[in-house]
N, CA, C and O of each residue as an XYZ file, in Angstrom:
308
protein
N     117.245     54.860     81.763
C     118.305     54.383     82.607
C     118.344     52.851     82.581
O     119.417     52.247     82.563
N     117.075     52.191     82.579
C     116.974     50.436     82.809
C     117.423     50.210     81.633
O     118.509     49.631     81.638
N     116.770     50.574     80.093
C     117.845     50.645     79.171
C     118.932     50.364     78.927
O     119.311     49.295     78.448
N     119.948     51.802     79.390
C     121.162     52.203     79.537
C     122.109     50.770     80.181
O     123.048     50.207     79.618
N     121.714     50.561     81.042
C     122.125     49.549     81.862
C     121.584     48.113     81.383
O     122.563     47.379     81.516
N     120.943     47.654     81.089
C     120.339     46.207     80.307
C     121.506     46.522     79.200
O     122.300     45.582     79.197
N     121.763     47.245     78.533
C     123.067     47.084     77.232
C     124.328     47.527     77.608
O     125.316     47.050     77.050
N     124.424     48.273     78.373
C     125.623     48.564     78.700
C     126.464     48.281     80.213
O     127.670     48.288     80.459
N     125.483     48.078     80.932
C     125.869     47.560     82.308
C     126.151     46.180     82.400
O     126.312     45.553     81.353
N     126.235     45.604     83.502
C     126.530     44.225     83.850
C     125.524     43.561     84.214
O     124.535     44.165     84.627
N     125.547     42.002     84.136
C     124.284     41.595     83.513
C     123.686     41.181     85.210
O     124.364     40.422     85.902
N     122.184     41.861     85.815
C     121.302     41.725     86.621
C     121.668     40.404     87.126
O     121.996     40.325     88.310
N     121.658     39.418     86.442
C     121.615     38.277     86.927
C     122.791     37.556     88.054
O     122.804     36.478     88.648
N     123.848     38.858     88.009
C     125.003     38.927     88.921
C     125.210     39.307     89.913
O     126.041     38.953     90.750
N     124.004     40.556     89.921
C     123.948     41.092     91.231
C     122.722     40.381     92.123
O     121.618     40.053     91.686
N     123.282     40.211     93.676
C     121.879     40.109     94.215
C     120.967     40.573     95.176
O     119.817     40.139     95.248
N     121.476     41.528     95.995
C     120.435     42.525     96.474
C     121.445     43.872     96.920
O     122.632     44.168     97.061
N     119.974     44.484     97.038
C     120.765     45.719     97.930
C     121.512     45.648     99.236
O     121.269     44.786    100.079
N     122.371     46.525     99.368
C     122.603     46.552    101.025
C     121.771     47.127    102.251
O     121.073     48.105    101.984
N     121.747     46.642    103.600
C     120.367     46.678    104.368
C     121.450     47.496    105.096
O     122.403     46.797    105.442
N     121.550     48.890    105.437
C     121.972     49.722    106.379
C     121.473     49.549    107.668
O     122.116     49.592    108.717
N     119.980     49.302    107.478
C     119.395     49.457    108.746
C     118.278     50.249    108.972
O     117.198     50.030    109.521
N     119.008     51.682    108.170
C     118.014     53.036    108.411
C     116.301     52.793    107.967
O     115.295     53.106    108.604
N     116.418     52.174    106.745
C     114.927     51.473    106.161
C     114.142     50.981    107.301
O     112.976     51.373    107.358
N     114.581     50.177    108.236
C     114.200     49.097    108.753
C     113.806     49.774    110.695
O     113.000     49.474    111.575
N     114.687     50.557    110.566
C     114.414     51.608    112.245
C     113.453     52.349    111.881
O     112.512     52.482    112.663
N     113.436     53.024    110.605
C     112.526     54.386    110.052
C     110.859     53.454    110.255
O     109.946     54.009    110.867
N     110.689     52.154    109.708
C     109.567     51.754    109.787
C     109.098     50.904    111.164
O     107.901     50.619    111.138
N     109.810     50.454    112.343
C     110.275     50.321    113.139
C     109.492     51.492    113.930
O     108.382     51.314    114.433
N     110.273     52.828    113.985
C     109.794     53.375    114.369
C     108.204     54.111    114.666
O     107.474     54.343    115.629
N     108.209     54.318    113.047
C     106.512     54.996    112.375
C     105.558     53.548    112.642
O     104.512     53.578    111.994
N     105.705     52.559    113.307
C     104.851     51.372    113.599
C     105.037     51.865    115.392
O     103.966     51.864    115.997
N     106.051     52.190    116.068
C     105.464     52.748    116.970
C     104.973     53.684    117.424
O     104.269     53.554    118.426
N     105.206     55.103    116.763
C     104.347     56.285    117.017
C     103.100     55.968    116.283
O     102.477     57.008    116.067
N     102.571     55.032    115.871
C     101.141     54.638    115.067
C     101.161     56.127    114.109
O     100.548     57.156    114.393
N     102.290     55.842    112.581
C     102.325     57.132    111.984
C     102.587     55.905    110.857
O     103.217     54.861    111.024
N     101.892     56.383    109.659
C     101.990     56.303    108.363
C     103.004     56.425    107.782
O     103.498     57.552    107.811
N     103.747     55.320    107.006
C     105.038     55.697    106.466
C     104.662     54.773    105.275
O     105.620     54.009    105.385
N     103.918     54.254    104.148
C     103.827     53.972    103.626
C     105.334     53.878    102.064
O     105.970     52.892    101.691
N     105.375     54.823    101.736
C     106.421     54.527    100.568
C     107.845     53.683    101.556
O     108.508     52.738    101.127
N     107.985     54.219    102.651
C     109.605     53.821    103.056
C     108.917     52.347    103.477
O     109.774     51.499    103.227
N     108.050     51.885    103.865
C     107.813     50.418    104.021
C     107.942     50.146    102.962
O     109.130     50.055    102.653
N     107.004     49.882    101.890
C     107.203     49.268    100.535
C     108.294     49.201    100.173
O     108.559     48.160     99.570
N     109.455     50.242    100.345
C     110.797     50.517     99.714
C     111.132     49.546    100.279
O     111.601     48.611     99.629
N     110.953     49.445    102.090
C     112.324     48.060    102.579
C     111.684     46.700    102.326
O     112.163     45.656    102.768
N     110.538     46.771    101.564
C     109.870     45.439    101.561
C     110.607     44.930    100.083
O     111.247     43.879    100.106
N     110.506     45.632     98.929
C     111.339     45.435     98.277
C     113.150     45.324     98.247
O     113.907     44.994     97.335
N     113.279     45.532     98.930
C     114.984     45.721     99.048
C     115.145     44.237     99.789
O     115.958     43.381     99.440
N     114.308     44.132    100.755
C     114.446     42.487    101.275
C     113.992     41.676    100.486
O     114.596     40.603    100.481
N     112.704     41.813     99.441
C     112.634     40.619     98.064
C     113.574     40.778     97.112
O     113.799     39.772     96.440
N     114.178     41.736     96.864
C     115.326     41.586     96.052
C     116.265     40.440     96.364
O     116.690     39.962     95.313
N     116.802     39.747     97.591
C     117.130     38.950     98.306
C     117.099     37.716     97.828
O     118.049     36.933     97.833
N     115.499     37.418     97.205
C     115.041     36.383     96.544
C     115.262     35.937     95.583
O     114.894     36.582     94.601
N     116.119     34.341     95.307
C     116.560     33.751     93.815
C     115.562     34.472     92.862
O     114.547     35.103     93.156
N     116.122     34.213     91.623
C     115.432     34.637     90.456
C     114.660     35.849     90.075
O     113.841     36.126     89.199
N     115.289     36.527     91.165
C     113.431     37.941     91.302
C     114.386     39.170     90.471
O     114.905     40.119     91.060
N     114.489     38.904     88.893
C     114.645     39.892     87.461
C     114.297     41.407     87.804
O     115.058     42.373     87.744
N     113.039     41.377     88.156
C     112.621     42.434     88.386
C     113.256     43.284     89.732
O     113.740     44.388     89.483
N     113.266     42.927     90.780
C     113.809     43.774     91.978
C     115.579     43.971     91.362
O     116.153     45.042     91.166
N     116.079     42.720     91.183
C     117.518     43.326     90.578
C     117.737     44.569     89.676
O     118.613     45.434     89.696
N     116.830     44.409     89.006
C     116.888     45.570     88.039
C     116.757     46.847     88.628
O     117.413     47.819     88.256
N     116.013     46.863     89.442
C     115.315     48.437     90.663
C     116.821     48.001     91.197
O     117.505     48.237     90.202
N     117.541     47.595     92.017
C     118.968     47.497     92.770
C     119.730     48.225     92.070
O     120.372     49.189     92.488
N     119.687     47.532     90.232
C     120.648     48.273     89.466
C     120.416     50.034     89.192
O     121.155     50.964     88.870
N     119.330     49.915     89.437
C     118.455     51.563     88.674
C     119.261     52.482     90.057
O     119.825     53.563     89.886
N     119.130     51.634     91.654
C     119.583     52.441     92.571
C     120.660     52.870     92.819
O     120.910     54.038     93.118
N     121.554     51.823     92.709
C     122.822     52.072     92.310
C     123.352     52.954     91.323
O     124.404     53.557     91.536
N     122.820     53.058     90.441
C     123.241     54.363     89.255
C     122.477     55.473     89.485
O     122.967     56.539     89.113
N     121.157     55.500     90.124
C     120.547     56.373     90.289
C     121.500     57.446     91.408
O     122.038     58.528     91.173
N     121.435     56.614     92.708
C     121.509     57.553     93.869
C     123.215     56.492     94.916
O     123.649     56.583     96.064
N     123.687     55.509     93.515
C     124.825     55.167     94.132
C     124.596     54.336     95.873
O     125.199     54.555     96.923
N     123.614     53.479     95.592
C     123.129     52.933     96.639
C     124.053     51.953     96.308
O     124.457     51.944     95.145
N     124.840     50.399     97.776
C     125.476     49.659     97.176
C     124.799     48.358     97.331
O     123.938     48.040     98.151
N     125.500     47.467     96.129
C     124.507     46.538     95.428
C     125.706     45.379     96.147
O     126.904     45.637     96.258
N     125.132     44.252     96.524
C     126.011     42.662     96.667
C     126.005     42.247     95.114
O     125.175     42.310     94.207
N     127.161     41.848     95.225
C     127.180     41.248     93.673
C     127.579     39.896     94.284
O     128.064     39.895     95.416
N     127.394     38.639     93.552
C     127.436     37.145     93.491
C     128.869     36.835     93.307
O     129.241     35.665     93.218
């Protein structure tokens, strides 16, 4: 798919992060107050907020993968 998209998609360097619904951010929010383990959905919104960050190649690319993957929406520049 990263592939697919590095040659045929539009170029990473255009887009710049994901969109923050919210749900990421209550879900861990929450599991920090029932003292409950939520490990992958933290990491997930920890990345989705460094995506955010000038120059960061790598998280754009995961934005782009989400977007084609599961049609998540991306800010473009």
């Amino acid at each position: 798919m990263a592939a697919t998209r590095a040659t045929d998609g539009p170029d990473p360097v255009s887009y710049t992060h994901l969109e923050d619904s919210g749900e990421g951010r209550w879900t861990v929010i929450e599991a920090i107050d029932l003292n409950v383990s939520a490990p992958v959905i933290t990491e997930s919104l920890m990345r989705r907020i460094r995506s955010r960050e000038q120059n960061n190649f790598t998280d754009r690319m995961l934005a782009i993968m989400r977007n084609e993957f599961g049609g998540h929406a991306v800010k473009k520049d």
